[in-house]
ROKE-360963 format. One record per residue (C-alpha): x, y, z. Coordinates in steps of 0.5 Angstrom, whole numbers, plus 500, padded with zeros to 3 digits. Example, Ala and Ser with C-alpha at 12.3 -4.5 7.8 and 13.67 -1.06 7.14 Angstrom:
# ROKE-360963
525491516/527498514/
//
This chain:
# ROKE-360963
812182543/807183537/810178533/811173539/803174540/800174533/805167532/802164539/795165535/795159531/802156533/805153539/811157542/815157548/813162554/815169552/820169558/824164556/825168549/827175552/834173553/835172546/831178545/835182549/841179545/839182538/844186535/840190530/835194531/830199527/836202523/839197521/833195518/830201515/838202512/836195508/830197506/833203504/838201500/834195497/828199495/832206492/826210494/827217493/825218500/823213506/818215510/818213517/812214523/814212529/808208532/806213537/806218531/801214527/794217528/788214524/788210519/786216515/792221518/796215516/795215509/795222508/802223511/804218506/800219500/799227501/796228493/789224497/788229500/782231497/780226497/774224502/777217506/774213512/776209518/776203515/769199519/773194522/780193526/782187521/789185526/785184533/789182538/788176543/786177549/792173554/786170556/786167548/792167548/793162555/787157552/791157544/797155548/794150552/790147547/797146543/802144548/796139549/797137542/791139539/791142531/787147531/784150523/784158521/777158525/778154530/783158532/779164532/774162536/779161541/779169540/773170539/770167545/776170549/775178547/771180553/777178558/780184557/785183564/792182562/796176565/803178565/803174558/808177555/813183558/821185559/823185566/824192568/831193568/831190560/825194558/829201561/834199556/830197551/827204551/834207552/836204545/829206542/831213543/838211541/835209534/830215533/836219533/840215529/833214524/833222524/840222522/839217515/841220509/834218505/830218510/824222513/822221520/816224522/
//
């Protein structure tokens, strides 16, 4: 969903809903990947934080590089991913299937002018029998994460 939005910001695409049979249909998922990751990069150990583990930035960095802990960081002063609102994102969209190229800043313009309009528009999304199914393979994968040999779940 992140992926479709963030491209959707400076690239026509197709609707989401069109996109979530093929989604749907993936045959790998976060195992898969971290098992490559693993194995190409041959860390001594692979740290993995699922998202809602996060924290701050700073709890972040902490848990990954634990010999800053003494020293003094800060939450950066500005979010440097925003997110499109729908609201953005509905009016890149148009302005791209209408054939229009935007720049960098003109696109970001777009976003700008569009932040306040918070409300969502059902943009993007899974019907609700495939976001059950999504949430029961996502737990599958964090049992099968926390069972990887060189990895470290948190």
């Amino acid at each position: 969903m992140s992926a479709w939005r963030k491209r959707a910001e400076d690239n026509p695409v197709p609707p989401f809903a069109d996109l979530v049979p093929q989604f749907m249909a993936m045959d790998r998922g976060w195992p898969e990947i971290v098992a490559e990751l693993r194995d190409l990069l041959a860390p001594k150990r692979l740290t993995v934080i699922p998202y809602d583990r996060r924290g701050s930035s700073v709890d972040l960095l902490h848990r990954l590089a634990p010999d800053l802990e003494g020293v003094a960081l800060r939450e950066p002063a500005r979010s440097l991913n925003l997110s499109a609102t729908d609201a953005a994102l509905e009016a890149l969209q148009a302005r791209y299937r209408a054939g229009e190229e935007l720049k960098e800043r003109q696109w970001r313009q777009v976003i700008a002018d569009h932040a306040g309009q918070t409300e969502p528009r059902g943009l993007t999304g899974f019907p609700d029998a495939d976001r059950a199914a999504l949430r029961e393979r996502y737990a599958a994968d964090l049992k099968r994460l926390a069972a990887m040999g060189g990895v470290d779940l948190l």
